[in-house]
N, C-alpha and C positions, 0 to 999 in steps of 0.2 A: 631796239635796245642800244644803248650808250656803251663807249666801251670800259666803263667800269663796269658796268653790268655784266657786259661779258665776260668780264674776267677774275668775277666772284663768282658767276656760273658755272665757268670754267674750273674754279678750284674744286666747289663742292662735288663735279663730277668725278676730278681726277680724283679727290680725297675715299668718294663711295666706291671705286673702281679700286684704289688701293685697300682699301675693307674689304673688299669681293676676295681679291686675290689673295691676303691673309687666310680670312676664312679656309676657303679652298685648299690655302696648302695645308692650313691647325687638321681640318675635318679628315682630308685623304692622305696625307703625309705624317699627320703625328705621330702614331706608334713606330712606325720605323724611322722617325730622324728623332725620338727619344730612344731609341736604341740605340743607334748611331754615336749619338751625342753620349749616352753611361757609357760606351767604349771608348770614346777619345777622350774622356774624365777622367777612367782608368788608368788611362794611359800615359795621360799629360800632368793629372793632377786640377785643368779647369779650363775649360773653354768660353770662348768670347768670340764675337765680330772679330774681331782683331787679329784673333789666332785663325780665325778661318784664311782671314785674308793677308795678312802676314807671315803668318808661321814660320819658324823652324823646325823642325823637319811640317809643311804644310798637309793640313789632317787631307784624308782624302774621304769624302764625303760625297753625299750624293744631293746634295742642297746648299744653299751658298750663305753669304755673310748676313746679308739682307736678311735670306728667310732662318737663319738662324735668330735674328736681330727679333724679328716673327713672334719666335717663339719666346724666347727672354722676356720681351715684354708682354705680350699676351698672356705667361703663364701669371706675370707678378700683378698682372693685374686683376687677373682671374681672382689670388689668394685675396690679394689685399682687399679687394671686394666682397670676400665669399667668407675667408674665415679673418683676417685679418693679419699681420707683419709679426713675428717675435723679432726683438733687433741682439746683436751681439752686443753684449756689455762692456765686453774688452777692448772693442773697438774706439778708437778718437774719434772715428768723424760718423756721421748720420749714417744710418743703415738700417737695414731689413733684407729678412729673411723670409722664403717660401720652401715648403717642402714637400715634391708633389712622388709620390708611389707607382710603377707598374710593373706586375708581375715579378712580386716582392723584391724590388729594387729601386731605391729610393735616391733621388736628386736632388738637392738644394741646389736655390737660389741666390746668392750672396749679393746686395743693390749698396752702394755705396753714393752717399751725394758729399758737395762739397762744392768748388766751381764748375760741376757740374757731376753729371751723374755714369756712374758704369756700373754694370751687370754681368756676369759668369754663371755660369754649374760646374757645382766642384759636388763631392761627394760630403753629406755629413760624418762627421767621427765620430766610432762607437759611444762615445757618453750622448750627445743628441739622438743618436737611432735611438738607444735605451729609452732616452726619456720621449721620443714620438709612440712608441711600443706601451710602455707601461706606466709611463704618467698621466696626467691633464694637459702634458706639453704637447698631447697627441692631436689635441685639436685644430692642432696647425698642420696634420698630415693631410695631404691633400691625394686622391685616387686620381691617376691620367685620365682614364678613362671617364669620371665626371665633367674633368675640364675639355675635353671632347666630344661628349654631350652636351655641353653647355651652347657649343659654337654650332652643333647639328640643330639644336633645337630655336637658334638666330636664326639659321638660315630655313628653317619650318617655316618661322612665323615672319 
């Protein structure tokens, strides 16, 4: 092999290994670093990469920026996949939403693009719960435990 070759080889191996290791953490860490994460929502009002790794007062966690980073986009890619985006109307710039459920405690996703793109969970406000609960707007609720299913059932097949 040429060493171009080997160093598209190279990628695609580190790229599948970085897909392993996502998996792994979505599949055995989910439910508890989406606990983690509704507490420090609570708490702060929204978490990001950023606040992991900058913070004031810095959350203390049991998973880092990266696998937070993990989860933000795995989950929005999940929706945007599965049920599809509702965006903020009010908002100026590009955006979408995901809103995923567990043990009736509910997270949104807030995706914002522009010169580039950022990501949070913050918590919805009672008029969005209301209408996940008892509209058509419900069809954007997403159950944790599907999106954990999802990646158990990748790593089956």
């Amino acid at each position: 092999m040429n060493k171009d070759e080997l160093k598209i080889k190279s990628f695609f191996e580190e790229r599948k290994r970085k897909e392993e290791l996502e998996k792994d953490f979505i599949i055995h860490q989910g439910c508890a670093t989406f606990e983690e994460i509704l507490k420090e929502v609570k708490e702060r009002g929204s978490l990001n990469e950023a606040d992991v790794y900058y913070g004031i007062p810095k959350p203390e966690l049991s998973f880092t920026d990266v696998e937070l980073g993990y989860m933000l986009t795995s989950m929005m890619e999940y929706a945007t996949n599965h049920v599809g985006n509702p965006v903020d109307e009010e908002s100026d710039f590009e955006n979408k939403l995901a809103f995923f459920e567990h043990k009736k405690e509910i997270l949104q996703i807030y995706e914002v693009s522009g010169q580039g793109t950022v990501s949070w969970f913050e918590m919805p406000d009672e008029e969005t719960i209301y209408k996940l609960h008892n509209t058509a707007y419900g069809v954007y609720l997403i159950q944790f435990d599907d999106f954990i299913n999802h990646y158990k059932n990748k790593v089956i097949k």
